[in-house]
mmJSON file of the N, C-alpha and C atoms, coordinates in Angstrom:
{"data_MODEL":{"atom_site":{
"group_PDB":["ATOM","ATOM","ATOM","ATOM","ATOM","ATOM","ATOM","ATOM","ATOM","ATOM","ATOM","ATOM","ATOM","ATOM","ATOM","ATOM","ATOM","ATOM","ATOM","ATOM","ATOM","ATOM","ATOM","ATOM","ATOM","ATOM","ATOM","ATOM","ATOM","ATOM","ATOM","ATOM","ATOM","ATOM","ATOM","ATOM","ATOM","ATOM","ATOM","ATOM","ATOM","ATOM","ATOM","ATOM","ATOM","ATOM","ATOM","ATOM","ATOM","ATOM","ATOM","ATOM","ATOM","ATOM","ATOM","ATOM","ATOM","ATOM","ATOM","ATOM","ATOM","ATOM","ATOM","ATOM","ATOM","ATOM","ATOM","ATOM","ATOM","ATOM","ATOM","ATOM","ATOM","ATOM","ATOM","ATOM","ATOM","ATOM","ATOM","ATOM","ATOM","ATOM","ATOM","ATOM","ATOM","ATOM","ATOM","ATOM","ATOM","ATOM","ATOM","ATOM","ATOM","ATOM","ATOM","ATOM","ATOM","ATOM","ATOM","ATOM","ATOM","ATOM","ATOM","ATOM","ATOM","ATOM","ATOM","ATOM","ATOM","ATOM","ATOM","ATOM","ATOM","ATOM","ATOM","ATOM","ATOM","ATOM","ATOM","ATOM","ATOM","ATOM","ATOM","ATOM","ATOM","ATOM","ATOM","ATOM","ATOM","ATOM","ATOM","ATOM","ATOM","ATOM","ATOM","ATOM","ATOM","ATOM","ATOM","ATOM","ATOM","ATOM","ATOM","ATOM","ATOM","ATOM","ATOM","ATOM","ATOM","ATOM","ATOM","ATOM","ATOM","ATOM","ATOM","ATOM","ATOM","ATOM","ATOM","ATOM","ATOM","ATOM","ATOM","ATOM","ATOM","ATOM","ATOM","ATOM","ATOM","ATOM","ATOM","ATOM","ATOM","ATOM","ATOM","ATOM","ATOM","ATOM","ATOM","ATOM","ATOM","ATOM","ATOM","ATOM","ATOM","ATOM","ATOM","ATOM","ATOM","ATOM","ATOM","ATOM","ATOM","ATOM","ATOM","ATOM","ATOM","ATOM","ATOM","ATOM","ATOM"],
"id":[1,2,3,4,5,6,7,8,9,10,11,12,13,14,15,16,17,18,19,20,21,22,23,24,25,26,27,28,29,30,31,32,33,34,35,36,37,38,39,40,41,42,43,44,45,46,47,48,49,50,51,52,53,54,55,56,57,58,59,60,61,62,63,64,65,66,67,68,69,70,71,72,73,74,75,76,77,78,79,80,81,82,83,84,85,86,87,88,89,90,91,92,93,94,95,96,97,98,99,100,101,102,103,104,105,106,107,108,109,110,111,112,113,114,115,116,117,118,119,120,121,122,123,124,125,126,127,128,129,130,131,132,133,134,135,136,137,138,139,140,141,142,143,144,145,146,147,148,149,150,151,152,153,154,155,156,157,158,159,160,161,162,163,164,165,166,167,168,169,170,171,172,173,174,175,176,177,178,179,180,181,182,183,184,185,186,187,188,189,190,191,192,193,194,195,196,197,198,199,200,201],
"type_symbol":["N","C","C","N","C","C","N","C","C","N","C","C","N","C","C","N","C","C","N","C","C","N","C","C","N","C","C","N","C","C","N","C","C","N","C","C","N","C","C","N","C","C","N","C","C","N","C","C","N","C","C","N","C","C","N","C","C","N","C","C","N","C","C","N","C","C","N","C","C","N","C","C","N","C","C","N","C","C","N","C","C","N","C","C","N","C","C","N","C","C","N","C","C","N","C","C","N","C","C","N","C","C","N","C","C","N","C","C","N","C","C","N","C","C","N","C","C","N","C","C","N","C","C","N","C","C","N","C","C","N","C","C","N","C","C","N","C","C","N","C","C","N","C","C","N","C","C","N","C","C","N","C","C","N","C","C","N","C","C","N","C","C","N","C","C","N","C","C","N","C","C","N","C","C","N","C","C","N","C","C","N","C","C","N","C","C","N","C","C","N","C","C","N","C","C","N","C","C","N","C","C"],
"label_atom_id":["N","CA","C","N","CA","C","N","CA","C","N","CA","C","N","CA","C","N","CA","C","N","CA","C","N","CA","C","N","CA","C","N","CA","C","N","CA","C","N","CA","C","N","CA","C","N","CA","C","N","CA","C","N","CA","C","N","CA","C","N","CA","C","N","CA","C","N","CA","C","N","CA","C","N","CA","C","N","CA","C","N","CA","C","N","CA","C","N","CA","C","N","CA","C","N","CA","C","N","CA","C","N","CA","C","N","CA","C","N","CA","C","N","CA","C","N","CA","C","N","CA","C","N","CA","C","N","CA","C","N","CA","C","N","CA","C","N","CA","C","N","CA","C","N","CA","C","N","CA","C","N","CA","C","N","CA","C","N","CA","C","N","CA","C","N","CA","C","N","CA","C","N","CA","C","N","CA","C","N","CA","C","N","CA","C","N","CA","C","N","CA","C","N","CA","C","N","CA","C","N","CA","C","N","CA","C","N","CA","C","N","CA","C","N","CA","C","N","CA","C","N","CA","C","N","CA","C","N","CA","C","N","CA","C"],
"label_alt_id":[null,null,null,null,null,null,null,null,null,null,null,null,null,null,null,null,null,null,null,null,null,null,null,null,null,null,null,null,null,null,null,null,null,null,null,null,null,null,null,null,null,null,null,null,null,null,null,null,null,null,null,null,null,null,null,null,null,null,null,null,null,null,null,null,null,null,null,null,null,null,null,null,null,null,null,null,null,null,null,null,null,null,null,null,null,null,null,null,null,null,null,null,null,null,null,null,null,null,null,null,null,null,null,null,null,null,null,null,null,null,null,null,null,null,null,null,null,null,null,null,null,null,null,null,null,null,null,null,null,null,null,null,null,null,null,null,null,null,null,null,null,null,null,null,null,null,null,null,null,null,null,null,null,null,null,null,null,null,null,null,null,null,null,null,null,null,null,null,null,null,null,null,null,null,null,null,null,null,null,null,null,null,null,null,null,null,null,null,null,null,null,null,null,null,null,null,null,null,null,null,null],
"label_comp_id":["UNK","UNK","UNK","UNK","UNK","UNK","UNK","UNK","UNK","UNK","UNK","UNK","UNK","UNK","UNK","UNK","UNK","UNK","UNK","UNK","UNK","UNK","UNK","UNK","UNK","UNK","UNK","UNK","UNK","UNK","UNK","UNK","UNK","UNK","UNK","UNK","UNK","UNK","UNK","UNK","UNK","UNK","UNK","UNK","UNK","UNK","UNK","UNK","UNK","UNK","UNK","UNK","UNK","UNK","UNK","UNK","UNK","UNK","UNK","UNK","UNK","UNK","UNK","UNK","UNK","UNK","UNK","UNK","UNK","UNK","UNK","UNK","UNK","UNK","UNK","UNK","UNK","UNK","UNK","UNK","UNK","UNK","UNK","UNK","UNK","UNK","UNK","UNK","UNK","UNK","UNK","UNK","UNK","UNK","UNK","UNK","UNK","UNK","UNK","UNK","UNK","UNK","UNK","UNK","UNK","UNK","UNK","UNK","UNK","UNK","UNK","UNK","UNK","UNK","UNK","UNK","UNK","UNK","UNK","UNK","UNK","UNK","UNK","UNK","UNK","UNK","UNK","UNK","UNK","UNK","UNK","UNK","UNK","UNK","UNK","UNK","UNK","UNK","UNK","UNK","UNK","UNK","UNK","UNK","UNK","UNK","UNK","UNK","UNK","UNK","UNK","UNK","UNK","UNK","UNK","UNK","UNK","UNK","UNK","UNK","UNK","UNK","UNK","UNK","UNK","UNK","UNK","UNK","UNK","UNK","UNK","UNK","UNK","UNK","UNK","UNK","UNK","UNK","UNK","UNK","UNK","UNK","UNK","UNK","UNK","UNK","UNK","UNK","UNK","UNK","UNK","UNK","UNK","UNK","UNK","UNK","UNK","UNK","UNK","UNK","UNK"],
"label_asym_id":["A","A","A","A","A","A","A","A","A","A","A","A","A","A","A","A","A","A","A","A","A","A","A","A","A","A","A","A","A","A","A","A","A","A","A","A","A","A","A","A","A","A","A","A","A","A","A","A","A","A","A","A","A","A","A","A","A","A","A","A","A","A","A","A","A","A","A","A","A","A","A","A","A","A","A","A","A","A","A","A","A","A","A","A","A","A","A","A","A","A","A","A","A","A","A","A","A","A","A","A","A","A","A","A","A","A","A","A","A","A","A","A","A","A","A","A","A","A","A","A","A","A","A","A","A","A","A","A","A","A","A","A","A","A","A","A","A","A","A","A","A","A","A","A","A","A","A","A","A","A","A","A","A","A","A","A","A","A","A","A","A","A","A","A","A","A","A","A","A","A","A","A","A","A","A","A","A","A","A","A","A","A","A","A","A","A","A","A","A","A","A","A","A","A","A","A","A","A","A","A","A"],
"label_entity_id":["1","1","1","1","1","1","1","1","1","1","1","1","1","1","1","1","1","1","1","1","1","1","1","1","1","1","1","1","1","1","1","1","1","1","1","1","1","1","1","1","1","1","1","1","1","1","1","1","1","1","1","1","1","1","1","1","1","1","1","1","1","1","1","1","1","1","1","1","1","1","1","1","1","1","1","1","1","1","1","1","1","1","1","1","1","1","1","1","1","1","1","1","1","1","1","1","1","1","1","1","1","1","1","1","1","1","1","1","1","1","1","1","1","1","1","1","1","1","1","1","1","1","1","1","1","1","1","1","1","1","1","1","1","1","1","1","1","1","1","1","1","1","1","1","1","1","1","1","1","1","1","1","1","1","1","1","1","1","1","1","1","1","1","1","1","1","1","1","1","1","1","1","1","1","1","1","1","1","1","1","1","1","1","1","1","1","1","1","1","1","1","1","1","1","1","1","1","1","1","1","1"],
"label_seq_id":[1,1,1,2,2,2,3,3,3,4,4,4,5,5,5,6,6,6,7,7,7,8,8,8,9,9,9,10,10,10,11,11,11,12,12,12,13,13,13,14,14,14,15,15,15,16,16,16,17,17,17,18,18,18,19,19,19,20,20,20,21,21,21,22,22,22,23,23,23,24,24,24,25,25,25,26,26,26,27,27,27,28,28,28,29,29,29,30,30,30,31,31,31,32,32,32,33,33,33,34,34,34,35,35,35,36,36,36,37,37,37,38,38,38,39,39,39,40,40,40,41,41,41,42,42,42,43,43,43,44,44,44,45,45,45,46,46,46,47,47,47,48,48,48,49,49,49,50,50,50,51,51,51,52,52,52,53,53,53,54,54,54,55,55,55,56,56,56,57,57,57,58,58,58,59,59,59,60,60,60,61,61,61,62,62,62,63,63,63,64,64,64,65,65,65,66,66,66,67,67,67],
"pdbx_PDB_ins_code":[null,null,null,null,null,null,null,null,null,null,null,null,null,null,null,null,null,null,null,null,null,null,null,null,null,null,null,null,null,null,null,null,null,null,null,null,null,null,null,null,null,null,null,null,null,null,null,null,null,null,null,null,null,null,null,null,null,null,null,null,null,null,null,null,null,null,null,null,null,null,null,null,null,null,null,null,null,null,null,null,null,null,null,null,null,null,null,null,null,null,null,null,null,null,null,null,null,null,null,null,null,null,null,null,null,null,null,null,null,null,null,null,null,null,null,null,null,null,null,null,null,null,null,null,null,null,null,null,null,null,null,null,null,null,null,null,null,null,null,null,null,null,null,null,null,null,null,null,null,null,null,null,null,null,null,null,null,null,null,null,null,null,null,null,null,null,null,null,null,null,null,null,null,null,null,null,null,null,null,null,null,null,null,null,null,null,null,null,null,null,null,null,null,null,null,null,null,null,null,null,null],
"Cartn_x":[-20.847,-19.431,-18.987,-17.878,-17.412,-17.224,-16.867,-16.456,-15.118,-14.091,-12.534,-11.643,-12.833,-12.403,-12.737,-13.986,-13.99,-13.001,-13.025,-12.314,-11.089,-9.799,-8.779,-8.744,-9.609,-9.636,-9.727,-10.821,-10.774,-9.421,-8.982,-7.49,-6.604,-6.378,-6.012,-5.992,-7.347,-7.708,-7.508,-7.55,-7.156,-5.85,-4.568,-3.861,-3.929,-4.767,-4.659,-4.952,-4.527,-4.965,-6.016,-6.687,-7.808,-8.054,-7.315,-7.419,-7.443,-6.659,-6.593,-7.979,-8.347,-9.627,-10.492,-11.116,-12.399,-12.054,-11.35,-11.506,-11.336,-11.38,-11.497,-12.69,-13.645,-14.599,-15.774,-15.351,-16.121,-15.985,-14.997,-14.69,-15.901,-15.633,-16.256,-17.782,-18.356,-19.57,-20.178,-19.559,-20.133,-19.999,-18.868,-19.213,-20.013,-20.529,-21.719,-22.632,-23.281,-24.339,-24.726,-23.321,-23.313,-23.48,-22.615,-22.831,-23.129,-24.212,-24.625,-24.497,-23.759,-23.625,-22.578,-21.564,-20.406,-19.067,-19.058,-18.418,-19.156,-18.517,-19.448,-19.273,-20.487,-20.273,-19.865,-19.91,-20.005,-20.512,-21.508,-22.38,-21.39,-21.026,-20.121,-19.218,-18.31,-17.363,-17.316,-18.55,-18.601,-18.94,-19.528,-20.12,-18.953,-17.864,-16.824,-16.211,-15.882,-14.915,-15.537,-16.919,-17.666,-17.435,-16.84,-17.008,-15.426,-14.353,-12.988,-12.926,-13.709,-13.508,-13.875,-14.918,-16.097,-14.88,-14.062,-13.27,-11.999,-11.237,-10.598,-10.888,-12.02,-12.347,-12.775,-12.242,-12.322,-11.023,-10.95,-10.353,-8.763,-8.399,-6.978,-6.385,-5.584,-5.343,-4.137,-4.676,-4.013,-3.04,-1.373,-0.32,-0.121,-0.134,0.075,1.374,0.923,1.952,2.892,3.964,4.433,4.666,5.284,4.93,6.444],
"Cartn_y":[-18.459,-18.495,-17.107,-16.222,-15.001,-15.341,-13.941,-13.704,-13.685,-14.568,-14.77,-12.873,-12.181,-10.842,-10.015,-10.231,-9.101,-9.569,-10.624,-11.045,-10.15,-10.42,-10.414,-8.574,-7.713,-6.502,-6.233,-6.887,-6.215,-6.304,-7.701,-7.91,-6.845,-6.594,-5.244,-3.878,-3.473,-2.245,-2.239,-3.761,-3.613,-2.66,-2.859,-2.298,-0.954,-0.203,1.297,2.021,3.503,4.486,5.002,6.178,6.503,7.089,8.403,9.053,8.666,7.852,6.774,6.078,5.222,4.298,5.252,6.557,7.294,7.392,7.766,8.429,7.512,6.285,4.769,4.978,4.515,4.647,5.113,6.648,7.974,7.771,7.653,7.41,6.221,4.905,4.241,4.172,5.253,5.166,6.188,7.007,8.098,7.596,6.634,6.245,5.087,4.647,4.009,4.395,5.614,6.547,6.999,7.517,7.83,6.644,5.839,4.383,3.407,3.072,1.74,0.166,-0.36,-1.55,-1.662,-0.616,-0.908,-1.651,-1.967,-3.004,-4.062,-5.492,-6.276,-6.366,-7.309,-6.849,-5.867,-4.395,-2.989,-2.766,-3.257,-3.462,-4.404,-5.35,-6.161,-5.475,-5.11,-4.008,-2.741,-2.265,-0.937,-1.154,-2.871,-2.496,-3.211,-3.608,-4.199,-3.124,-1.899,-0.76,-0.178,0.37,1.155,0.21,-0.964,-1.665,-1.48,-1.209,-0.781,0.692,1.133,2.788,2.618,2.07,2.373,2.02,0.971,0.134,0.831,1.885,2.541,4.232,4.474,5.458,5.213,4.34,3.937,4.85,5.153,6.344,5.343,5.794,5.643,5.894,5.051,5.703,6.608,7.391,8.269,8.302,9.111,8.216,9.508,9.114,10.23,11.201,12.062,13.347,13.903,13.69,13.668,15.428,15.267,17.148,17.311],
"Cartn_z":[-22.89,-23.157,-23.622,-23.21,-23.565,-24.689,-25.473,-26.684,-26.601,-27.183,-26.936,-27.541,-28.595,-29.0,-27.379,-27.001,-26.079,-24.749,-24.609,-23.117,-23.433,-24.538,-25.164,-24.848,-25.11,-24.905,-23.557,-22.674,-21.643,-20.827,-20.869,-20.472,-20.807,-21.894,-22.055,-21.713,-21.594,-21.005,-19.089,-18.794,-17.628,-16.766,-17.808,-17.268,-17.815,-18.401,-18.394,-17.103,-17.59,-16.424,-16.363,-15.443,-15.489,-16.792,-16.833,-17.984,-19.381,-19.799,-21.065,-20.908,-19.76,-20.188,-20.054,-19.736,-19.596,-20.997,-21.786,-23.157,-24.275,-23.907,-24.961,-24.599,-23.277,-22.808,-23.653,-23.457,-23.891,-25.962,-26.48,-27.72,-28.816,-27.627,-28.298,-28.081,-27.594,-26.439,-27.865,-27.91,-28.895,-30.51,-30.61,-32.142,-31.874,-31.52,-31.415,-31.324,-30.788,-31.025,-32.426,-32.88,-34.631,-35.319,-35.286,-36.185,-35.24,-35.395,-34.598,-34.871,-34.448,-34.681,-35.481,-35.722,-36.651,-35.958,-34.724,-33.612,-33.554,-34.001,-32.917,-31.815,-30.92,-29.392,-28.579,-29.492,-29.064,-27.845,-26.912,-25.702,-25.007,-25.282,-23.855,-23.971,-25.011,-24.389,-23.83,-24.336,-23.503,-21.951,-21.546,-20.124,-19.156,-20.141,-19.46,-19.155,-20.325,-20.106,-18.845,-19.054,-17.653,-16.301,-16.21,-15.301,-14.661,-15.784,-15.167,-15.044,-15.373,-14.971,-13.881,-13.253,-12.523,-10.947,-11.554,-10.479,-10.079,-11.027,-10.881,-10.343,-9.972,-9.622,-7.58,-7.429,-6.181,-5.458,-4.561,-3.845,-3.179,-3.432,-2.791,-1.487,-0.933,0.139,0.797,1.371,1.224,2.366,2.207,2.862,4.022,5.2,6.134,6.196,6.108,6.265,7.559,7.078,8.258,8.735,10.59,10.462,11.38],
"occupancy":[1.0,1.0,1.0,1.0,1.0,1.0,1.0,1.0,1.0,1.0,1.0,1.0,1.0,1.0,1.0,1.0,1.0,1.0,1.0,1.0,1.0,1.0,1.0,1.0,1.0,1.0,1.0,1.0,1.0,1.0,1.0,1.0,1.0,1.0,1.0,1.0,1.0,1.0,1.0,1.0,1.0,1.0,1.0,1.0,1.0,1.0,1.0,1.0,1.0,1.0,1.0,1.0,1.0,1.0,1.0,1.0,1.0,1.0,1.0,1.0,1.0,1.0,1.0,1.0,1.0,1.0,1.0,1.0,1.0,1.0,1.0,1.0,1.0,1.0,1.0,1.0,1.0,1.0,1.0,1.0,1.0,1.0,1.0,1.0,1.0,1.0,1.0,1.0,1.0,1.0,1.0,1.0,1.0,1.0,1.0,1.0,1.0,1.0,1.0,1.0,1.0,1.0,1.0,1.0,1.0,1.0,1.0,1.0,1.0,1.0,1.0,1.0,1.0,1.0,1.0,1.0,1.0,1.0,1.0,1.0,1.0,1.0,1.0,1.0,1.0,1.0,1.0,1.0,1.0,1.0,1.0,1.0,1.0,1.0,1.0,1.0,1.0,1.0,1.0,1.0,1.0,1.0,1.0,1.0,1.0,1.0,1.0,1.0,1.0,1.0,1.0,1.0,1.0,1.0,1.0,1.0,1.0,1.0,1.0,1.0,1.0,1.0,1.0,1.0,1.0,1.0,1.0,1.0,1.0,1.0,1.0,1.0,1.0,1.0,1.0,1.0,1.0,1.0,1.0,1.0,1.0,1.0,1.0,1.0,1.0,1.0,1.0,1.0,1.0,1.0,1.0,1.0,1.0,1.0,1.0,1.0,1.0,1.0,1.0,1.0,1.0],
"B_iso_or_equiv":[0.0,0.0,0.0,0.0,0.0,0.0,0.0,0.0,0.0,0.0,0.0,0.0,0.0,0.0,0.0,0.0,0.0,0.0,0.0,0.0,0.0,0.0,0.0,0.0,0.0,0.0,0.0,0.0,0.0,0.0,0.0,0.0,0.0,0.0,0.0,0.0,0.0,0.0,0.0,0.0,0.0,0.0,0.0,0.0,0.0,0.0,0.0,0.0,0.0,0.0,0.0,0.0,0.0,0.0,0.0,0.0,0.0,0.0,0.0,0.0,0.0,0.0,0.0,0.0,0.0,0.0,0.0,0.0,0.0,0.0,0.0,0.0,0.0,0.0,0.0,0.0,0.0,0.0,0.0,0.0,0.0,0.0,0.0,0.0,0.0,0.0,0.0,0.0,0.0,0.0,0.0,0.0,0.0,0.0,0.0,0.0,0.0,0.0,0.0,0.0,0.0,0.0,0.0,0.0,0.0,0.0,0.0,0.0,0.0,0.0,0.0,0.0,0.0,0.0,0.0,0.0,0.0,0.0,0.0,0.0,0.0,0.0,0.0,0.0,0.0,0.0,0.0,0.0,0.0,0.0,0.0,0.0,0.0,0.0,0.0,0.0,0.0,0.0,0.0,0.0,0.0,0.0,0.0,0.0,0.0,0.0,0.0,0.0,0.0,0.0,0.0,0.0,0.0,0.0,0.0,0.0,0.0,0.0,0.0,0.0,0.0,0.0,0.0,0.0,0.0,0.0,0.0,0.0,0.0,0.0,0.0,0.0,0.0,0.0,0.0,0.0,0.0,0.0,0.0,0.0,0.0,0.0,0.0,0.0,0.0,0.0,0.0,0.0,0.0,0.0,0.0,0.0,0.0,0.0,0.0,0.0,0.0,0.0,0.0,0.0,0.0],
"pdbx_formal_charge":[null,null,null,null,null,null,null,null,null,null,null,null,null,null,null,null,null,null,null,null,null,null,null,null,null,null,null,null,null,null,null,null,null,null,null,null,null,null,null,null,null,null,null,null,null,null,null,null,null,null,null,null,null,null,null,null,null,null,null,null,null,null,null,null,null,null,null,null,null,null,null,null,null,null,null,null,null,null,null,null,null,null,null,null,null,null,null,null,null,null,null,null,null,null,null,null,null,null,null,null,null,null,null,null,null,null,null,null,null,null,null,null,null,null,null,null,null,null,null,null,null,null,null,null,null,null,null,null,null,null,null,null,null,null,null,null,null,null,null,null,null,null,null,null,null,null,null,null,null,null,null,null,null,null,null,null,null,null,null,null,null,null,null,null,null,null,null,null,null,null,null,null,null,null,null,null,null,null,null,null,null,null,null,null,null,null,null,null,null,null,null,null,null,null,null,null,null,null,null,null,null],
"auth_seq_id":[1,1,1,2,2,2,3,3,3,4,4,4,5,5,5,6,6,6,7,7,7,8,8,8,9,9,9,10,10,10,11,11,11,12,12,12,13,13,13,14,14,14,15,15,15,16,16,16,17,17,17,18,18,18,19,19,19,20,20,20,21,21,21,22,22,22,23,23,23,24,24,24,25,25,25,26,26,26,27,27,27,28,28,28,29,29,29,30,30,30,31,31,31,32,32,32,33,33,33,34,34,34,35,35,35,36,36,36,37,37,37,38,38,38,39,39,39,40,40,40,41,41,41,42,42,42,43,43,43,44,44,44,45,45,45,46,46,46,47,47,47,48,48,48,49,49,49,50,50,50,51,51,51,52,52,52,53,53,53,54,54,54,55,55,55,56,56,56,57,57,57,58,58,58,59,59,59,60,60,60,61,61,61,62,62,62,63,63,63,64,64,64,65,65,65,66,66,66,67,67,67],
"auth_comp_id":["UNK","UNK","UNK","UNK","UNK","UNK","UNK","UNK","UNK","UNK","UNK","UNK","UNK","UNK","UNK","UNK","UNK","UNK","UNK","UNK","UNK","UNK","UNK","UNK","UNK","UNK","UNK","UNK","UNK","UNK","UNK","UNK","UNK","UNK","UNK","UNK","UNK","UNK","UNK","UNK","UNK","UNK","UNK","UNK","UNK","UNK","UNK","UNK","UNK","UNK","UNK","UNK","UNK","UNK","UNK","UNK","UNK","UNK","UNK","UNK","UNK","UNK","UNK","UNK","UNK","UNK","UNK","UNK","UNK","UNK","UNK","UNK","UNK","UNK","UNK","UNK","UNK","UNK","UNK","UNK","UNK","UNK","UNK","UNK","UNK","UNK","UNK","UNK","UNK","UNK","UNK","UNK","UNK","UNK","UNK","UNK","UNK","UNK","UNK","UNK","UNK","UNK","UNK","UNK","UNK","UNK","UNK","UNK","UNK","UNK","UNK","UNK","UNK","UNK","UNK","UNK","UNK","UNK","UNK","UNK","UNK","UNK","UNK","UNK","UNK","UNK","UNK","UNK","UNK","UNK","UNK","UNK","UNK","UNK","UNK","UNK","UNK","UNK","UNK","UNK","UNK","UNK","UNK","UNK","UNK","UNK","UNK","UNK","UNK","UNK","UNK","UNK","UNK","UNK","UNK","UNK","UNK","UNK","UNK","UNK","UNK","UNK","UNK","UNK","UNK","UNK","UNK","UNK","UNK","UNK","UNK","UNK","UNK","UNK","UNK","UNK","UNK","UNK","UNK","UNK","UNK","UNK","UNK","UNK","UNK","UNK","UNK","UNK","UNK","UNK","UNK","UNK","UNK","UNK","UNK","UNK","UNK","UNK","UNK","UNK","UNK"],
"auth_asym_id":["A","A","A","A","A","A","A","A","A","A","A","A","A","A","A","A","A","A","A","A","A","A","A","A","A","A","A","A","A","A","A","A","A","A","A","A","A","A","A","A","A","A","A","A","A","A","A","A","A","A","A","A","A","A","A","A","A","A","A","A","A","A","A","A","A","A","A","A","A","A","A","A","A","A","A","A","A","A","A","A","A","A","A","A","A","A","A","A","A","A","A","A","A","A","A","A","A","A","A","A","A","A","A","A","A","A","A","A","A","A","A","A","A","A","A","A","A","A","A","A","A","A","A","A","A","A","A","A","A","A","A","A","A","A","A","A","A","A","A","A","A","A","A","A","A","A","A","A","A","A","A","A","A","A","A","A","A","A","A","A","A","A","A","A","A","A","A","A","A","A","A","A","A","A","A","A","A","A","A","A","A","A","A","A","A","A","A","A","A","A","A","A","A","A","A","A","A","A","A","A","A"],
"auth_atom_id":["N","CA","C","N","CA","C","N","CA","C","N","CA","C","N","CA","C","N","CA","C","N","CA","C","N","CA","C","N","CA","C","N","CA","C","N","CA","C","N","CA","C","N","CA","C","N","CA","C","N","CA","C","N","CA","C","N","CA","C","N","CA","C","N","CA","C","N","CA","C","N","CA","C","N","CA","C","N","CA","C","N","CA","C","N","CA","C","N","CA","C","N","CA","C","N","CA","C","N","CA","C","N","CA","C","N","CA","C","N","CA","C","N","CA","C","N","CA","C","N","CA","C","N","CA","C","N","CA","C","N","CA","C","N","CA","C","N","CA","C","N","CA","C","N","CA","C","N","CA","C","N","CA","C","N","CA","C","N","CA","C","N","CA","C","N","CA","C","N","CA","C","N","CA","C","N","CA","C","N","CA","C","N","CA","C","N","CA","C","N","CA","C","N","CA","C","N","CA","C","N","CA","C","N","CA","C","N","CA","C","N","CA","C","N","CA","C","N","CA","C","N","CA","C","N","CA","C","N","CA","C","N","CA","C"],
"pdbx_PDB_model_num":[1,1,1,1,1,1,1,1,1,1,1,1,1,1,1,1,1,1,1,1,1,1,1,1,1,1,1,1,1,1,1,1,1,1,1,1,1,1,1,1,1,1,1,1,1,1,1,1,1,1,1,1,1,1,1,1,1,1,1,1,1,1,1,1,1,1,1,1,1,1,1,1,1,1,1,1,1,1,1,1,1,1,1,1,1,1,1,1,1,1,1,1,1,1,1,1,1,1,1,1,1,1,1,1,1,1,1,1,1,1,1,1,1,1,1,1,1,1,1,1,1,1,1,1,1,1,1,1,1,1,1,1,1,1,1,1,1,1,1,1,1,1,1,1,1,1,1,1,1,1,1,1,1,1,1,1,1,1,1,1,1,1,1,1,1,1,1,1,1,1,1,1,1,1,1,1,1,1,1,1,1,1,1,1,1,1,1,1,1,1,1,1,1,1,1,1,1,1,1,1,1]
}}}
């Protein structure tokens, strides 16, 4: 059964942009290195966040130019 805290976030972070979620991402990735375990479920959220970066870094398409 999810955690109703982490679901509640990722829903959230869903609608960010690239730039905003790499640096929540990157933020909470490194204070967890320093303090460990001071989040709970610090690990499902970080592999949910890497999982919307990962999804937003998918290439776009690109719109033809007209001449």
């Amino acid at each position: 059964m999810p955690n109703p805290l982490t679901k509640r976030l990722l829903r959230w972070a869903e609608g960010l942009r690239f730039p905003r979620l790499a640096l929540i991402t990157i933020a909470l990735f490194v204070a967890d290195l320093l303090i460990p375990d001071f989040i709970p479920f610090v690990d499902e959220i970080l592999l949910g966040l890497a999982s919307l970066l990962l999804a937003n870094l998918r290439r776009r398409p690109r719109l033809p130019q007209g001449g």
